[in-house]
C-alpha positions in Angstrom: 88.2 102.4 115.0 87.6 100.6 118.3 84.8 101.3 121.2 86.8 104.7 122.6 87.1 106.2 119.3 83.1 105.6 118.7 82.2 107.0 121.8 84.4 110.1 121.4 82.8 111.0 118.0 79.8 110.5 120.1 81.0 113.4 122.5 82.1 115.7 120.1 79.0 115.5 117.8 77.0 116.0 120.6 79.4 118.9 122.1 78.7 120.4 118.1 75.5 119.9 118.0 74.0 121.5 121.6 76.8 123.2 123.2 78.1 125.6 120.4 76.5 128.1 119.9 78.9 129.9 116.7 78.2 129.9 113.2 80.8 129.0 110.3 80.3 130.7 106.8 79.2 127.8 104.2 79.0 125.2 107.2 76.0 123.9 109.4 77.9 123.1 112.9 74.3 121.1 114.3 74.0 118.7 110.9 77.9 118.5 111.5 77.9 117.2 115.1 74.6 115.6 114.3 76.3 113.7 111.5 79.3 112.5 113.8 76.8 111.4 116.5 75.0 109.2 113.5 78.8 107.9 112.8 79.4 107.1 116.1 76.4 105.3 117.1 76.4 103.2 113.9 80.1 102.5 114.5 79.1 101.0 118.1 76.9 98.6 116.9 79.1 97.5 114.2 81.5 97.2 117.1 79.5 95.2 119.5 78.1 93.2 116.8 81.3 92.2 115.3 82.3 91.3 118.8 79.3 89.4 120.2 80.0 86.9 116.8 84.0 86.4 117.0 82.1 85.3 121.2 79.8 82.8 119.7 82.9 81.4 116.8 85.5 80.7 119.2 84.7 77.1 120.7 86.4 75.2 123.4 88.4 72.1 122.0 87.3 69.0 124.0 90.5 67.9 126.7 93.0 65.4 124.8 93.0 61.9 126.5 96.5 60.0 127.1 96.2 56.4 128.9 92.9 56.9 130.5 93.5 60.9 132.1 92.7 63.8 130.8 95.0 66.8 130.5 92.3 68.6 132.9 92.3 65.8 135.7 93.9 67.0 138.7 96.3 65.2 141.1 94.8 64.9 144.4 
């Protein structure tokens, strides 16, 4: 589950939890959509956090040097 799919069980907790207003027998619609908005944000940090660390991993490899130039020199 990426970023979208976070977000959107953001939206539809939050649709559940204050913009319906119906009742199902056995089933608490508010905890419901409160429950998928608890998913949802939790999921988003995970996300970001997971993604801010493979940011920080991933280091740039120093330019390989071949009779005195570098692979990043440029002709002039």
């Amino acid at each position: 589950m990426g970023l979208g799919g976070c977000i959107i069980l953001i939206a539809v907790g939050a649709i559940l939890t204050f913009a319906t207003d119906f009742e199902l027998e056995g089933i608490n619609v508010t905890l419901v959509g409160a429950i998928l908005m608890l998913v949802g944000v939790i999921g988003t940090i995970a996300f970001t956090s997971i993604a801010r660390r493979r940011r920080l991993l991933m280091t740039q490899t120093p330019p390989v040097v071949e009779g005195g130039r570098t692979h990043d020199d440029r002709l002039i």
